[in-house]
C-alpha positions in Angstrom: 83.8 84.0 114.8 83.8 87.0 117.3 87.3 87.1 117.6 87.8 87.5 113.7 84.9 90.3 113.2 87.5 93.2 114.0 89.8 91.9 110.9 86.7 91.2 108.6 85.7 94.7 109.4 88.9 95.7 108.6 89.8 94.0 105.9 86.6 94.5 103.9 86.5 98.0 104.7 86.2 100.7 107.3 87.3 104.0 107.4 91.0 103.9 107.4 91.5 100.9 104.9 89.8 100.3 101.6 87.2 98.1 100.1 86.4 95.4 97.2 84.6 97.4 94.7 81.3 95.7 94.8 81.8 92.7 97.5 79.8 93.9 100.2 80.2 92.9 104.1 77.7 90.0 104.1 79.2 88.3 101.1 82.8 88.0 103.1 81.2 86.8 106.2 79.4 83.9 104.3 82.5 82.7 103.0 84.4 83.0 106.5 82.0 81.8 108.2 81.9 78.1 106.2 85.5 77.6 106.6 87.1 77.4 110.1 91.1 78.1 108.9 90.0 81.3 107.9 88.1 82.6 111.0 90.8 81.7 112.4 92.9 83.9 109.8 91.2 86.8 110.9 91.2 86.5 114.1 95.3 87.3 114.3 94.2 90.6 112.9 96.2 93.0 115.3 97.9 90.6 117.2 101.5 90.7 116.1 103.2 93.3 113.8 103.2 91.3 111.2 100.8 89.1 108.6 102.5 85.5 108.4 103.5 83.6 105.3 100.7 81.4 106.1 97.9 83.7 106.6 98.7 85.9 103.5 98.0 82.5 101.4 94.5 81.7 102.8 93.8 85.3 102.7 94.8 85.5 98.9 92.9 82.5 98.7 89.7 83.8 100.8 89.7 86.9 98.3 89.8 84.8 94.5 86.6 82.9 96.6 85.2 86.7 96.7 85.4 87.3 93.5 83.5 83.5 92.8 86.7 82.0 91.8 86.6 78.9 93.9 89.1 76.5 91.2 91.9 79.5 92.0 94.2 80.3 95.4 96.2 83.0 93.3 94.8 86.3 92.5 97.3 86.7 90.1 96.0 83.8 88.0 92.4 84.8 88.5 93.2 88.6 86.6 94.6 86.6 83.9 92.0 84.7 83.6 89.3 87.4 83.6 91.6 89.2 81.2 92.1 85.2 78.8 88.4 85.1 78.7 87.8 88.6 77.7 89.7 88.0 74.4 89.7 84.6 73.5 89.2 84.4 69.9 90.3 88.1 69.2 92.4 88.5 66.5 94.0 91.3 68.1 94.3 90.0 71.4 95.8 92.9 73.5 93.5 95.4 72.1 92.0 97.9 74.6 89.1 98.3 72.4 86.5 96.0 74.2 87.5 97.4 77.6 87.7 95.4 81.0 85.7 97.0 84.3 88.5 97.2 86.6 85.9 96.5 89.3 85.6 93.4 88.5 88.9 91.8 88.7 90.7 91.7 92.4 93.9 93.4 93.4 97.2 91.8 92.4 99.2 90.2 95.0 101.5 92.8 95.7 98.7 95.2 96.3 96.5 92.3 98.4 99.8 92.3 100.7 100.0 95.7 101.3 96.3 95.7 102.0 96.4 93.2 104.6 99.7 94.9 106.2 97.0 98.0 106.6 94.8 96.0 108.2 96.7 94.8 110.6 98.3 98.1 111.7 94.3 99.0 112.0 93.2 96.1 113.8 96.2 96.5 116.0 95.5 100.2 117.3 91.8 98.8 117.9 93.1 95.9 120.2 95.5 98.5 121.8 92.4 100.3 122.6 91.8 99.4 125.7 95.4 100.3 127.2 96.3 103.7 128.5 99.4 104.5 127.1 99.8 102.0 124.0 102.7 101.4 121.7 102.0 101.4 118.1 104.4 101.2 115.5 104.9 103.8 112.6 102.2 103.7 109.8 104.9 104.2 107.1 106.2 100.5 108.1 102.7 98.8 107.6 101.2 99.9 104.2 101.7 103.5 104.0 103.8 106.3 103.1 104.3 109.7 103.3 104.5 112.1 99.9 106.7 114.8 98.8 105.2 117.6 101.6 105.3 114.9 104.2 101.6 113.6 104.1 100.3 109.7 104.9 99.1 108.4 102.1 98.2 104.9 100.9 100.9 103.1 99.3 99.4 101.0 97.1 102.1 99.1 95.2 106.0 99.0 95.7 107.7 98.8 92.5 106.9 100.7 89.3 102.9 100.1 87.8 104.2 99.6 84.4 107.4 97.1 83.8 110.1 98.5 81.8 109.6 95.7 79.1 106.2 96.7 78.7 106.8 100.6 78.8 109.9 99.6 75.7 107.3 97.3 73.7 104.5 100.5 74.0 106.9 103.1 72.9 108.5 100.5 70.0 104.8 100.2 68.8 104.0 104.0 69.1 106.8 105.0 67.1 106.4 102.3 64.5 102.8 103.9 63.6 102.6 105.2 60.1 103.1 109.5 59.8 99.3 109.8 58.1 97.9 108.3 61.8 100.4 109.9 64.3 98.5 113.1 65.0 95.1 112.2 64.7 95.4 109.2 67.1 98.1 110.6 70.0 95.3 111.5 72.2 93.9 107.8 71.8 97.2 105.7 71.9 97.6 107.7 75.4 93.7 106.8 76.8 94.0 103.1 75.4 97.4 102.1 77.4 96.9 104.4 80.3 93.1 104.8 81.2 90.7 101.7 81.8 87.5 102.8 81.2 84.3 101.5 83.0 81.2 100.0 81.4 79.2 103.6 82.1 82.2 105.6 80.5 84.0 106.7 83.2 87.4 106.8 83.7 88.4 104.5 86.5 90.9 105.7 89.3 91.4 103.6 92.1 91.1 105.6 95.2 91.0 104.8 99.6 87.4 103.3 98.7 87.9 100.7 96.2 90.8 98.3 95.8 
């Protein structure tokens, strides 16, 4: 277990990578600590370049068992899920209305992968510690990218957020709305497919703290 307590650090949270919004430390190691494939997951934290095929699955499978979805190894199936059981029996089933707290449902796969290539890079520099002069390949290559003046920044998914179908059926629906509802409820059609709101109100942006 010692030898997979840098990449649980890491890959629960520390300063350079982000966190599960509300799934503390303790919660992570209780669930490592019972299963032996994993510890020995987290343990190769750092020590090549790159996650393996292999160790992406049980970590994808490690994080639906954080979020107390023990039946699921995809955390692609566990948001739609959360997002099933939220409006079954709705009659307008992809209404916004109700709400979903973001914080509740894990990353999608893409952005779990990306994650864990962060956390590798980080556990890597921290193995590399220990030598003088160590070699440590460029950040843009292992979760990150640089912006339009050149700064690192979190790169938290690779292709566009919103599908092109999905951004077509939005924009078919807005312009199908009858002329008496158009200007009172622009502002709202705007919040309702863009912002997820939490349960206290707030608008919800994911940021380097939370997943």
């Amino acid at each position: 277990m010692c030898d997979a307590l840098l990449g649980v650090h890491a890959f629960t949270g520390c300063d350079t990578t982000s966190s599960f919004a509300g799934k503390g430390k303790l919660r992570a190691l209780n669930i490592i600590q019972k299963e032996e494939d994993l510890k020995v997951s987290f343990s190769r934290f750092g020590t090549s370049l790159v996650v393996s095929y292999d160790d992406c699955l049980l970590l994808e499978s490690f994080v639906c068992k954080l979020y107390g979805k023990t039946v699921h190894t995809s955390v692609n199936k566990v948001r739609y899920d959360i997002v099933r059981r939220r409006f079954k029996g709705k009659k307008d089933s992809i209404s916004c209305n109700g709400g979903i707290d973001i914080c509740q449902m894990p990353p999608c796969n893409q952005v779990l992968l990306l994650h864990a290539q962060r956390v590798n890079f980080q556990t890597l520099i921290w193995r590399k510690a220990v030598f003088q002069n160590p070699v440590i390949p460029k950040s843009e290559e292992n979760g990150w990218q640089r912006n339009s003046v050149y700064e690192l920044e979190v790169q938290w998914y690779k292709d566009d957020f919103i599908p092109d179908e999905l951004t077509k059926i939005v924009a078919d629906d807005i312009g199908s709305k009858p002329e008496d509802e158009e200007e009172g409820d622009e502002e709202n059609y705007d919040s309702d497919f863009l912002v997820d709101t939490s349960e206290d109100g707030e608008d919800f942006v994911t940021d380097d703290e939370h997943i």
